[in-house]
DSSP file (Angstrom, degrees, kcal/mol; ACC not computed):
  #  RESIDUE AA STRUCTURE BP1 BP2  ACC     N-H-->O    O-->H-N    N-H-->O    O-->H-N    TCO  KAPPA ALPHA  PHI   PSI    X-CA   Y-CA   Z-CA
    1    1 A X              0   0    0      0, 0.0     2,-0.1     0, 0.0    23,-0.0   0.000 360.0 360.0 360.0 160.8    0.0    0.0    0.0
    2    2 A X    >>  -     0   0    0     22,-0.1     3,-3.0     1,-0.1     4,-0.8  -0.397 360.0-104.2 -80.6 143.6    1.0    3.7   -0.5
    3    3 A X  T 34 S+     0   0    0      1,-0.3     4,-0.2    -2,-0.1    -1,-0.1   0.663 122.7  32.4 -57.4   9.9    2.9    5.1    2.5
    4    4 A X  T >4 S+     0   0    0      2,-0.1     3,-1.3     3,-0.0     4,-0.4   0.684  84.1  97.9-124.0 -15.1   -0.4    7.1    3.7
    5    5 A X  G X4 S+     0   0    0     -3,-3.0     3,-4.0     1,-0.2     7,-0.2   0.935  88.5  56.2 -50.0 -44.8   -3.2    4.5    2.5
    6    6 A X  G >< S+     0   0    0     -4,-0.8     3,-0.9     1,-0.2    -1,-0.2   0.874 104.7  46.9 -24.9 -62.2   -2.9    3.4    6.6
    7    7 A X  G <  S+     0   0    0     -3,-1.3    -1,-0.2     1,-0.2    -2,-0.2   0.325 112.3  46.6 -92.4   6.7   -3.6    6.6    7.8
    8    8 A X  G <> S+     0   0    0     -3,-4.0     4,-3.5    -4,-0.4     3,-0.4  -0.084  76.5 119.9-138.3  26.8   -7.0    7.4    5.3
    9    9 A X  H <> S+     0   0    0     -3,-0.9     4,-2.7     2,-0.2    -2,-0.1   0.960  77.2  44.7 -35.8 -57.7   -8.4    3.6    6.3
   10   10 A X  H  > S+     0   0    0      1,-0.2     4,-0.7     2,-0.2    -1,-0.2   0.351 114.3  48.0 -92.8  14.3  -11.6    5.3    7.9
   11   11 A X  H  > S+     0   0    0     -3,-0.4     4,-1.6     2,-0.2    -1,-0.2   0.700 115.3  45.0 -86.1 -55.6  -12.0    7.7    4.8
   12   12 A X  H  X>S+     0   0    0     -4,-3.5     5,-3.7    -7,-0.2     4,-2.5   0.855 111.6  51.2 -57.5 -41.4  -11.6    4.8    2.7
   13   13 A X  H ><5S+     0   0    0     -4,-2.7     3,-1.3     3,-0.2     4,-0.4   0.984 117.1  44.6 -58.8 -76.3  -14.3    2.5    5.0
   14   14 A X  H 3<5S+     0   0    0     -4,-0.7    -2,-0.2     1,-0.3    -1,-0.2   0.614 102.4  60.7 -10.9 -56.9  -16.8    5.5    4.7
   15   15 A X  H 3<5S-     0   0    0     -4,-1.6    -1,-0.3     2,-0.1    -2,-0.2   0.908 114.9-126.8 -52.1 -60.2  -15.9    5.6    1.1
   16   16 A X  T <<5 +     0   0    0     -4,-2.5     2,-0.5    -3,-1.3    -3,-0.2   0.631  66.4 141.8 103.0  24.5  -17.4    2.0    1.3
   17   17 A X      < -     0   0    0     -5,-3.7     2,-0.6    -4,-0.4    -1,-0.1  -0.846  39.4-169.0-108.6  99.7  -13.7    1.0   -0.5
   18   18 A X        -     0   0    0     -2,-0.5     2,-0.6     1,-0.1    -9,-0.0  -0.841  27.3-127.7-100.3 127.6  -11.4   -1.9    0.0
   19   19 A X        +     0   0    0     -2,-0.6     2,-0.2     4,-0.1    -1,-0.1  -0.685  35.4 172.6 -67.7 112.3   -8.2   -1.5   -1.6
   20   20 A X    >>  -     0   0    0     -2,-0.6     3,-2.6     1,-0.0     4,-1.2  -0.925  46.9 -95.6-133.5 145.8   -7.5   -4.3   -3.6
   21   21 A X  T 34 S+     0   0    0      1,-0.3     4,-0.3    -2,-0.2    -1,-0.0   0.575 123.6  57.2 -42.9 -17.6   -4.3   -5.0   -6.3
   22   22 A X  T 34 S+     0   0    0      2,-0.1    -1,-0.3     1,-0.1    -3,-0.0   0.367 116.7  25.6-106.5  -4.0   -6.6   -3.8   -8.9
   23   23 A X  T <> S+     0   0    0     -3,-2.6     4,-2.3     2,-0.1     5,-0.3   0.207  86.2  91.3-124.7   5.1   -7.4   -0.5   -7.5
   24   24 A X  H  X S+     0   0    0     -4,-1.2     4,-0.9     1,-0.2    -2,-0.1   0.859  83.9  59.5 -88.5 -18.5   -5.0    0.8   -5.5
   25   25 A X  H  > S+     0   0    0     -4,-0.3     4,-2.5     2,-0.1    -1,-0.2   0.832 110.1  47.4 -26.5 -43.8   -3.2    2.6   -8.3
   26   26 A X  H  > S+     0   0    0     -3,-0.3     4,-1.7     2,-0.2     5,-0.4   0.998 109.6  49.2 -69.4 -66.5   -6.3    4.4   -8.9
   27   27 A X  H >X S+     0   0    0     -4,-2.3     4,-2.2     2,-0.3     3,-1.5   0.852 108.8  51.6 -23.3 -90.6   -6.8    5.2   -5.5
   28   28 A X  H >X S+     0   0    0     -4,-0.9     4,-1.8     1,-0.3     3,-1.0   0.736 112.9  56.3 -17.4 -76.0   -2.9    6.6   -5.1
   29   29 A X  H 3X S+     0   0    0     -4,-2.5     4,-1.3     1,-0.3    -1,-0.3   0.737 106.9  42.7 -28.8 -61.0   -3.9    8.7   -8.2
   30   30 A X  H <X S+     0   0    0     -4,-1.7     4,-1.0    -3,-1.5    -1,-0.3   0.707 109.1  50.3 -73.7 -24.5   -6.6   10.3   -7.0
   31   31 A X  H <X S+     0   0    0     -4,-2.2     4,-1.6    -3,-1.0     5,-0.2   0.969 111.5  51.9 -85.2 -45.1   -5.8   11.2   -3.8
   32   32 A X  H  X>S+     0   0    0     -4,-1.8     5,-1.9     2,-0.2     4,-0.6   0.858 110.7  53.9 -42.3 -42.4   -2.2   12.9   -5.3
   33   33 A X  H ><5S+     0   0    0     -4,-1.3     3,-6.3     1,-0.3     4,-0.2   0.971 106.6  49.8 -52.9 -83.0   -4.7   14.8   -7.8
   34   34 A X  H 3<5S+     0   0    0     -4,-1.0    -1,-0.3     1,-0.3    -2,-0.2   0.522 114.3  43.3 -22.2 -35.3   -6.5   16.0   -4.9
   35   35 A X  H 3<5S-     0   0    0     -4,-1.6    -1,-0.3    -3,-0.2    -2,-0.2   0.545 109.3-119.5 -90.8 -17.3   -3.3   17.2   -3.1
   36   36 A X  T <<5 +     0   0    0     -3,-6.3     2,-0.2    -4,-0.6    -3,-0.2   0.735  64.9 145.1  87.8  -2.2   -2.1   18.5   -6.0
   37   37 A X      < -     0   0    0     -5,-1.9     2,-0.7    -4,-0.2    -1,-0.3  -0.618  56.0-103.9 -84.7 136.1    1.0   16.3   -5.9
   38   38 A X        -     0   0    0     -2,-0.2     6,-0.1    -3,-0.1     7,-0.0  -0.688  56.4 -80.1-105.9 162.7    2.8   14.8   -8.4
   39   39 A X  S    S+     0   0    0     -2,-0.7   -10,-0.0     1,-0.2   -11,-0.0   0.436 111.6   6.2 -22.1 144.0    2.2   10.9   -8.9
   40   40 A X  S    S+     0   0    0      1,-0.2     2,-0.4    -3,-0.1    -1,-0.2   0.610  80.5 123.9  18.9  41.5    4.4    8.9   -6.1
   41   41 A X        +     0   0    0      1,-0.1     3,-0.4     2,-0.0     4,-0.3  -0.754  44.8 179.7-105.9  79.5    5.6   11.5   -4.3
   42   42 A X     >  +     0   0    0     -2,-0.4     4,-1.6     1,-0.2     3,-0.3   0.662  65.0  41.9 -54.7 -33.4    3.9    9.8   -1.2
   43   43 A X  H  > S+     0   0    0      2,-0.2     4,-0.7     1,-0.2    -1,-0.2   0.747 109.3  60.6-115.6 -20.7    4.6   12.1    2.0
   44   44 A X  H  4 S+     0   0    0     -3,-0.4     4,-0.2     2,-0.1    -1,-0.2   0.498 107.9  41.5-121.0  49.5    3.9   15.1    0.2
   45   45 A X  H  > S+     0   0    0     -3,-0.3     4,-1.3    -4,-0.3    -2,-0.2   0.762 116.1  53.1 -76.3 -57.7    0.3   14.0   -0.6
   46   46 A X  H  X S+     0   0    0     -4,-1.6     4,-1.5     1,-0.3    -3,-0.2   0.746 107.8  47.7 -62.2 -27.0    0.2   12.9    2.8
   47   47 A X  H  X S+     0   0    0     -4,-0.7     4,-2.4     1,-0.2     5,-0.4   0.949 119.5  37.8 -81.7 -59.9    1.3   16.2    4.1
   48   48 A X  H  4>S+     0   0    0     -4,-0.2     5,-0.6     2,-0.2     4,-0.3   0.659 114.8  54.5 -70.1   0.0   -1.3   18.3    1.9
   49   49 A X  I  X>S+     0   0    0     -4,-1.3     4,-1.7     3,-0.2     5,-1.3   0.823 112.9  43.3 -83.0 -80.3   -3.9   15.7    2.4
   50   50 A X  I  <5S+     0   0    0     -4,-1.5     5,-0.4     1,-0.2    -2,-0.2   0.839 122.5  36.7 -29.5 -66.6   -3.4   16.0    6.4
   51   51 A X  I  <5S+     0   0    0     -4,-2.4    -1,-0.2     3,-0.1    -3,-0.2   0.800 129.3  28.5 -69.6 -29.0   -3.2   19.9    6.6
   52   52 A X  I  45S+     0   0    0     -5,-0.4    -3,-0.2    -4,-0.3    -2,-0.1   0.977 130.6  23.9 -85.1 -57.5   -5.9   21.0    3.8
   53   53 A X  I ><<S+     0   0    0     -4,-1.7     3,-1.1    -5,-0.6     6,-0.3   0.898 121.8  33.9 -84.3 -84.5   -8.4   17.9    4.0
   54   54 A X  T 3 <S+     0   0    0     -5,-1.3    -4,-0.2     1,-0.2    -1,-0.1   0.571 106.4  65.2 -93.0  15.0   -8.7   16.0    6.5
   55   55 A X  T 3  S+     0   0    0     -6,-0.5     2,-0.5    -5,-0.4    -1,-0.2   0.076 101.1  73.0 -85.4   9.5   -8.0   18.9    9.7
   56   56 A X  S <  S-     0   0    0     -3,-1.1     3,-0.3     1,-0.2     5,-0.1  -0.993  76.9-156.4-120.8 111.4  -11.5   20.3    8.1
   57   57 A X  S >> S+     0   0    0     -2,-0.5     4,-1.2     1,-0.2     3,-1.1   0.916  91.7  50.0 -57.9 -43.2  -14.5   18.3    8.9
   58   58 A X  H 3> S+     0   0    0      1,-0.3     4,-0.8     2,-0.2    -1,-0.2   0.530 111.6  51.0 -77.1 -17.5  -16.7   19.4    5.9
   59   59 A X  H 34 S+     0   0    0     -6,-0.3    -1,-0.3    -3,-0.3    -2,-0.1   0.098 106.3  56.3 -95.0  17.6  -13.7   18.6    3.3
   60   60 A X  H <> S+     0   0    0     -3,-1.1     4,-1.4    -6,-0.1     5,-0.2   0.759 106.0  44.8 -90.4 -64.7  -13.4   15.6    4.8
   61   61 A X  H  X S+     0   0    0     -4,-1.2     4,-1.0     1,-0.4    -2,-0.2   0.767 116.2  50.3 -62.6 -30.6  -17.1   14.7    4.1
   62   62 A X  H  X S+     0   0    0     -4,-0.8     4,-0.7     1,-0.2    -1,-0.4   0.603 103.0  58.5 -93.3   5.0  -16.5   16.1    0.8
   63   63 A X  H  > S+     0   0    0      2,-0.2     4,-0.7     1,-0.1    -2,-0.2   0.919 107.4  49.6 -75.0 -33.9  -13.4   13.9    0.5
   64   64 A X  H  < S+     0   0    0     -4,-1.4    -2,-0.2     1,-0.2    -3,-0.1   0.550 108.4  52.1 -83.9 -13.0  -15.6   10.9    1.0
   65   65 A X  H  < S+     0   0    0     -4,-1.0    -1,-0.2    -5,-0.2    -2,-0.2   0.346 111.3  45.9-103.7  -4.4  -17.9   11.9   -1.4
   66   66 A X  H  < S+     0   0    0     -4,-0.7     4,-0.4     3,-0.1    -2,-0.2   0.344 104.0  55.6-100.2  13.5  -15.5   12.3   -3.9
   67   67 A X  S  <>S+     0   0    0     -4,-0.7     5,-0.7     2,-0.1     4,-0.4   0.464 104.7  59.3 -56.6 -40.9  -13.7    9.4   -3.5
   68   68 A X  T   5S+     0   0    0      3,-0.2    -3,-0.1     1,-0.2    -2,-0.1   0.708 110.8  47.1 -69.9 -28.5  -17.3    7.5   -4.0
   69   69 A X  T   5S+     0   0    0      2,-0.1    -1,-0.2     1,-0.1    -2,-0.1   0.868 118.0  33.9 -58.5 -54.9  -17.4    9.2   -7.3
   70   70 A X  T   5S+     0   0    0     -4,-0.4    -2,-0.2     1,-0.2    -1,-0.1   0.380 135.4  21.5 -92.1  10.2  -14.1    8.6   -8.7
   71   71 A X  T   5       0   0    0     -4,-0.4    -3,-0.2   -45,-0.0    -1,-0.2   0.578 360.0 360.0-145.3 -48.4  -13.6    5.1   -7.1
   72   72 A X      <       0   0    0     -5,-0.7    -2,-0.1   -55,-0.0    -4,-0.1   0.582 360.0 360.0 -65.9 360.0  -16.9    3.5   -6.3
């Protein structure tokens, strides 16, 4: 798994997502989009993900709801 997938478990359970070999590229992708990172630069997704995203309750919720789009 990607060196933050751990730490966005209960964003991903929400999601209603299990990371499985066949999507966890996508996954990794989208969440770097979202951060604004580019592609396997792991810690600083993880860093803008943590400060922008998920310290905001209401961008959280919209994190999980756009995760459900782009993934479900």
């Amino acid at each position: 798994m990607s060196c933050y997938f751990r730490h966005l478990k209960d964003i991903l359970d929400q999601a209603g997502i299990a990371v499985t070999p066949d999507n966890k590229r996508q996954i990794d992708q989208f969440f770097h989009k979202l951060a604004g990172v580019d592609y396997k630069d792991c810690p600083a997704a993880w860093k803008r993900l943590k400060q922008d995203t998920l310290a905001n309750e209401e961008k959280r919720r919209d994190l999980v709801q756009k995760l459900k789009s782009a993934i479900g």
